[in-house]
MIBABA-911339 format. One line per field, with one value per residue (C-alpha): residue number from 1; residue in three letters; x, y, z. Coordinates in Angstrom, 1 decimal. Each point is the difference from the previous one (the first is absolute). Last residue first. Layout:
BEGIN
i [NUM|...]
aa [ALA|...]
u [X|...]
v [Y|...]
w [Z|...]
***
This chain:
BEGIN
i [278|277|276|275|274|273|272|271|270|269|268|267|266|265|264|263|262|261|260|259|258|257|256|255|254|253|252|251|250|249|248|247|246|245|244|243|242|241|240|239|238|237|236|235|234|233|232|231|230|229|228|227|226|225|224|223|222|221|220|219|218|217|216|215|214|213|212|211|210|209|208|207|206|205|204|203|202|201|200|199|198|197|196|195|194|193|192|191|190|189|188|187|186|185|184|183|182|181|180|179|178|177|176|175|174|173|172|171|170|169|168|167|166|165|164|163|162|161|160|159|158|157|156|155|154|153|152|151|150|149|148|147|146|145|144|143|142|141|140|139|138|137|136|135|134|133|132|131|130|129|128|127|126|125|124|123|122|121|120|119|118|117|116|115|114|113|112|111|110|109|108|107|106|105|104|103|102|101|100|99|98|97|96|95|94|93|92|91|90|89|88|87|86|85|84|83|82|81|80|79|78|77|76|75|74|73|72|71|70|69|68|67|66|65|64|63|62|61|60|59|58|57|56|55|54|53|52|51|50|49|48|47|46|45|44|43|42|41|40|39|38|37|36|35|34|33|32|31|30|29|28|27|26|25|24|23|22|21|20|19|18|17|16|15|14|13|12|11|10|9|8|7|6|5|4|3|2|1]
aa [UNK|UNK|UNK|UNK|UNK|UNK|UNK|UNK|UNK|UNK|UNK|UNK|UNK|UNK|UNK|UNK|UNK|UNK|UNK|UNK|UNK|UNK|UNK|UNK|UNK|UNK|UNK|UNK|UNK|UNK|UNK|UNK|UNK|UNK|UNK|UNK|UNK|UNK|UNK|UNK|UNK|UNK|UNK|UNK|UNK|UNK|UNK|UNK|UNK|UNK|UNK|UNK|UNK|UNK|UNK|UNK|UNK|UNK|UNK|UNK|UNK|UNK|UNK|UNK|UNK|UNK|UNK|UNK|UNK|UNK|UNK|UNK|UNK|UNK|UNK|UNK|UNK|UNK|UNK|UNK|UNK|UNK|UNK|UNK|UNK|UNK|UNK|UNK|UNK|UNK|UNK|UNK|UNK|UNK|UNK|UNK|UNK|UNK|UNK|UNK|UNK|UNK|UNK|UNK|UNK|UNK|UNK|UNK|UNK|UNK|UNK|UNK|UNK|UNK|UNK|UNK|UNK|UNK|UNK|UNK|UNK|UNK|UNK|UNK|UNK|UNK|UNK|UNK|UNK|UNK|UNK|UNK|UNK|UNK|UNK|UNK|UNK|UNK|UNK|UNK|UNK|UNK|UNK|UNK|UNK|UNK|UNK|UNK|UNK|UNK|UNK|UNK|UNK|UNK|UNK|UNK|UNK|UNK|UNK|UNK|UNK|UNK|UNK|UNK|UNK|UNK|UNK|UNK|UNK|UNK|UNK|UNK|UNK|UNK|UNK|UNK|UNK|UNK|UNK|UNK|UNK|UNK|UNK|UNK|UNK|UNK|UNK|UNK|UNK|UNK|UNK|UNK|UNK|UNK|UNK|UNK|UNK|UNK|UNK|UNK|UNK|UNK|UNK|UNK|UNK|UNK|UNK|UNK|UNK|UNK|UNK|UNK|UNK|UNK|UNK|UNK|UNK|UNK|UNK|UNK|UNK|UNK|UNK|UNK|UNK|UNK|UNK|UNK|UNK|UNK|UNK|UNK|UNK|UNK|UNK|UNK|UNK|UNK|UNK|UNK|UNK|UNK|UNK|UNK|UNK|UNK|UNK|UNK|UNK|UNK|UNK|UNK|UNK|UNK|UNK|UNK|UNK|UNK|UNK|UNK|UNK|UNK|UNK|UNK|UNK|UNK|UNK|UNK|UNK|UNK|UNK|UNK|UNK|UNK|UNK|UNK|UNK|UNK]
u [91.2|-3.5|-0.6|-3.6|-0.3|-1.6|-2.3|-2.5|0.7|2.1|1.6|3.4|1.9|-1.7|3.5|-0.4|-0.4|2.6|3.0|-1.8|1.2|3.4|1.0|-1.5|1.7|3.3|-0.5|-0.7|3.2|2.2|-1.5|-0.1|4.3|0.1|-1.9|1.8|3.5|-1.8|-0.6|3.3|0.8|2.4|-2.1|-1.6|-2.5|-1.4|-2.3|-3.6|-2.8|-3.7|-2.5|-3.7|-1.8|-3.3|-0.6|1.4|2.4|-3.1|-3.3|-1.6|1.3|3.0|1.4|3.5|3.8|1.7|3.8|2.2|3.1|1.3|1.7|-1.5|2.0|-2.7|2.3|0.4|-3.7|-1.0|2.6|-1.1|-3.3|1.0|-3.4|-4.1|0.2|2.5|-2.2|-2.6|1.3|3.8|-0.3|0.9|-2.8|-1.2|-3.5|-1.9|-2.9|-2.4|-2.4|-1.9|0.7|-2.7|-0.4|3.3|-0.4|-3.8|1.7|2.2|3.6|3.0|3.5|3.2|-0.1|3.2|-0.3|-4.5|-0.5|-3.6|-1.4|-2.4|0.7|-2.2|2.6|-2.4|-0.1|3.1|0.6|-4.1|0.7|3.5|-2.8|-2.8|2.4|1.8|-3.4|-1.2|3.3|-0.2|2.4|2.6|2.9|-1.5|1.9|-1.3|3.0|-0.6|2.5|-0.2|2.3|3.4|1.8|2.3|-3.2|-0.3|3.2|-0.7|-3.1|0.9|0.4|-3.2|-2.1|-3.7|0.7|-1.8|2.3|-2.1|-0.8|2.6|-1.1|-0.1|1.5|3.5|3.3|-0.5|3.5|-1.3|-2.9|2.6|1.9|-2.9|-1.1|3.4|-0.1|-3.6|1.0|3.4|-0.7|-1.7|-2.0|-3.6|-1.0|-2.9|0.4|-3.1|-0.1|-1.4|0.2|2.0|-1.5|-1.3|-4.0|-2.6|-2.8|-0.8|-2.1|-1.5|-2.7|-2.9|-2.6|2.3|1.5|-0.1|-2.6|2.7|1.9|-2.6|-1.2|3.8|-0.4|2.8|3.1|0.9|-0.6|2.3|2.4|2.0|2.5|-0.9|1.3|-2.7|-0.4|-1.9|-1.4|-2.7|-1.3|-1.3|1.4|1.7|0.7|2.0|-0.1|2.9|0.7|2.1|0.5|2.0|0.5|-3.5|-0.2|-3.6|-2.3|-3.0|-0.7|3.2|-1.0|-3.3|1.6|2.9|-3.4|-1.9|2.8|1.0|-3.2|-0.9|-0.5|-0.7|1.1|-1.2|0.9|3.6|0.5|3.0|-0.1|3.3|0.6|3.0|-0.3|0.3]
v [85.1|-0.5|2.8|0.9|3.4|1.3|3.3|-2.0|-2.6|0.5|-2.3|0.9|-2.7|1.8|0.3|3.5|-0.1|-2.1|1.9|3.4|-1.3|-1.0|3.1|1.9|-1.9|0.3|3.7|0.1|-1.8|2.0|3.3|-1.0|-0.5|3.0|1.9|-1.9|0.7|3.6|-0.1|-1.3|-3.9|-1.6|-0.4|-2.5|-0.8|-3.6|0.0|-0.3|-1.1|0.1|-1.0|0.2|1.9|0.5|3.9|2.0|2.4|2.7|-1.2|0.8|-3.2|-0.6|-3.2|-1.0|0.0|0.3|0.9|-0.5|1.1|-2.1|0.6|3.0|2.8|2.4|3.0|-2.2|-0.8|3.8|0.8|-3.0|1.3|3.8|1.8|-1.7|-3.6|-1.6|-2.8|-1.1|-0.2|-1.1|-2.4|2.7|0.5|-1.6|0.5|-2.2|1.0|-2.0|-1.8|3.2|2.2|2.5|-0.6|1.3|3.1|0.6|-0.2|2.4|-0.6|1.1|1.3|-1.4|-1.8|-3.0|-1.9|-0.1|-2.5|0.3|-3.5|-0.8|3.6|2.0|2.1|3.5|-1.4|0.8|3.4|0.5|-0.7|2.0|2.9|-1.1|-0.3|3.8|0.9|-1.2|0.6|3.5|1.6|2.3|-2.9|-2.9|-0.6|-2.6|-1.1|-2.6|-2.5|-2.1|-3.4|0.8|-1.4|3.1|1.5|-1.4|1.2|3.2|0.7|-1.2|3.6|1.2|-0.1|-1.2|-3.4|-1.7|-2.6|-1.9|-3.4|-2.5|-3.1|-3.0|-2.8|1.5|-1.7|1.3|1.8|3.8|-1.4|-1.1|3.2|1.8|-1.5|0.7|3.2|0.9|-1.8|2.0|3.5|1.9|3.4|-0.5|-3.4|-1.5|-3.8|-0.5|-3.2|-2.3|-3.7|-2.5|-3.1|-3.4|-0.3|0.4|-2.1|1.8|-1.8|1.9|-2.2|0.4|-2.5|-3.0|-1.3|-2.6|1.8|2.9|-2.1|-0.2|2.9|1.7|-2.0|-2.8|1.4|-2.6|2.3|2.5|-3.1|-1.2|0.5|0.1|1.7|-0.6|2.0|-0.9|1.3|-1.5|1.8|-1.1|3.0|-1.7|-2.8|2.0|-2.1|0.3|-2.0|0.4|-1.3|0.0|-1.0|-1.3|-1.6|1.1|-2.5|1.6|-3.4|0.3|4.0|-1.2|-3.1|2.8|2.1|-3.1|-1.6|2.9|0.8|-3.0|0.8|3.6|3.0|3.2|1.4|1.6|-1.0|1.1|-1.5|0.8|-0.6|-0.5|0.1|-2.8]
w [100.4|0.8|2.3|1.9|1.2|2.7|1.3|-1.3|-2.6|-2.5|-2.6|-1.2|-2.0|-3.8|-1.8|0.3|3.7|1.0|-2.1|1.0|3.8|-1.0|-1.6|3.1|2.4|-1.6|-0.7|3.4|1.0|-1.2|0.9|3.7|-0.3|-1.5|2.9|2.4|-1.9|0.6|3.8|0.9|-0.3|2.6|2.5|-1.7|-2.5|-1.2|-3.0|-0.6|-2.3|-0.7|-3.0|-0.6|2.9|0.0|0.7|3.3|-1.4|0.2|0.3|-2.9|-2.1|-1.8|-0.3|1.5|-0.3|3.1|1.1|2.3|2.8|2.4|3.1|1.2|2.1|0.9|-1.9|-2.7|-0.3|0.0|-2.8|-2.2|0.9|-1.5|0.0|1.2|1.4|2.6|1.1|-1.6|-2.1|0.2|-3.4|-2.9|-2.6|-2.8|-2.2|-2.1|-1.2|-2.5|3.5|-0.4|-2.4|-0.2|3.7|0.6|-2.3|1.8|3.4|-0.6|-0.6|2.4|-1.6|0.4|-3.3|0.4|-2.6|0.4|-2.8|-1.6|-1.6|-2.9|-1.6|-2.2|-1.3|0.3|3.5|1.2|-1.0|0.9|3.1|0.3|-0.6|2.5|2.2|-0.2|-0.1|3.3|1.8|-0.7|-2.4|0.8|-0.6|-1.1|-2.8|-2.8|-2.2|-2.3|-0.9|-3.3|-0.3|-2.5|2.5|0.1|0.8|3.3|1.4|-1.0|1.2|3.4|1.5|-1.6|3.3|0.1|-2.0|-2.4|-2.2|-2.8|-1.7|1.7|-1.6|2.4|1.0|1.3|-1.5|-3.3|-0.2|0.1|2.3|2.9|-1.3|0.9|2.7|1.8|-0.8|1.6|3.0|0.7|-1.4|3.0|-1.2|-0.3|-1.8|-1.6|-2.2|-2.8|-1.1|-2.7|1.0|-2.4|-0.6|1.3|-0.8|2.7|1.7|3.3|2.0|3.6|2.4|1.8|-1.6|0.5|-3.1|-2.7|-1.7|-0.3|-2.5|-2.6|0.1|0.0|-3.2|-0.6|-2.6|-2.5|-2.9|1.4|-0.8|3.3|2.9|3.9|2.8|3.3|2.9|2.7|3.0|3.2|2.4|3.4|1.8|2.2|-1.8|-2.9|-2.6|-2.4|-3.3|-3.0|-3.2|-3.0|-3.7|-0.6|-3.3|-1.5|-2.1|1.1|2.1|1.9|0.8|1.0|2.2|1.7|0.9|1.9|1.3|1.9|1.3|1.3|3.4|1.1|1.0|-0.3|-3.6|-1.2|-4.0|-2.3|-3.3|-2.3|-3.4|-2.0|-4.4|-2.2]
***
């Protein structure tokens, strides 16, 4: 029997609860997992529901979205790998530990392609026998240098597009193209301490934690729904590049965990939030 998952996110309402889980029950489905949310301000309501069964067991999305308020979102999907594409520029530490998460299937998803705009993590990649495709942008315009690491990633077709680190800025029309399918990560200080060396700016301002953020991409820069956060304690006892190590550690952290939540289908947004069922 194979895992299903139904994510709903509707205005509240009584019932609703009762009314999916008794389709599923009448179906013949065992329901693994469940949870709830309603967000009372908002007056929404969001579920997500694990269930096992026969494909021949599986209700109509007709059938379940009678049971719903006009203005709702269902997503009936099956359990299984996602296909990725992760883009990086030059900084090794999240792109290698995805790989070696992927190298010993401990990431849900299939790692389709490298695209980076610098060759120095060629390498690294290759020894995973995973493709890499160098697009440089140097003496190109933005515009084409985009429209060419576009077509690197979508000649793969990907469901989601992992930014490890790319330290360039997409258009509006590549971050509409993906919308809700990009996760980038960054370190926590925005927005303070933006633009060269933060790590070097936060040491010299003496901060006391350092962070990181893992989040969807959306036009406005560093600012989308955000999925997963962390920090660590720092002292004055850490220079500006045991800072800088110590951020790396923890955004490959965040990021791990945040493509953890998303692939398995936990992330439900709604506005500029998300929604977590972890």
């Amino acid at each position: 029997m194979k895992t299903h998952i139904l994510c709903i996110d509707c205005p509240d309402q009584k019932g609703i609860v009762h009314q999916i889980t008794g389709i599923l029950y009448r179906h013949g489905l065992n329901i693994i997992s469940n949870g709830e949310h309603v967000d009372h301000a908002a007056g929404r309501f969001f579920m997500r529901t694990e269930f096992m069964g026969e494909q021949s067991q599986l209700p109509g999305l007709t059938e379940l979205k009678a049971v719903l308020p006009a203005e709702h979102n269902l997503r009936l999907v099956e359990k299984r790998k996602k296909n990725i594409v992760i883009m990086v520029s030059r900084e090794p530490h999240c792109l290698g530990d995805l790989l070696i998460r992927h190298a010993f299937d401990a990431l849900q998803a299939n790692v389709l392609a490298v695209v980076g705009n610098h060759d120095r993590l060629q390498p690294l990649v290759e020894k995973f026998g995973i493709p890499y495709h160098f697009v440089t942008h140097e003496g190109k315009e933005r515009a084409q240098h985009e429209a060419e690491i576009g077509a690197a990633v979508a000649h793969y077709a990907p469901e989601y597009v992992v930014l490890a680190k790319y330290m360039r800025v997409l258009s509006a029309d590549f971050v509409h193209h993906y919308k809700h399918r990009m996760i980038n990560i960054h370190h926590s200080f925005l927005p303070a301490f933006i633009g060269a060396n933060p790590y070097r700016q936060a040491y010299e301002r003496g901060v006391k934690i350092v962070g990181a953020t893992a989040h969807y991409v959306t036009t406005d820069l560093d600012e989308g729904p955000i999925i997963a956060q962390s920090v660590i304690p720092v002292n004055q006892t850490h220079d500006a590049k045991e800072m800088a190590q110590a951020g790396a550690d923890v955004e490959k952290n965040v990021l791990s965990q945040a493509l953890k939540l998303v692939l398995d289908d936990r992330v439900f947004v709604h506005g500029n939030r998300t929604v977590i069922f972890d």
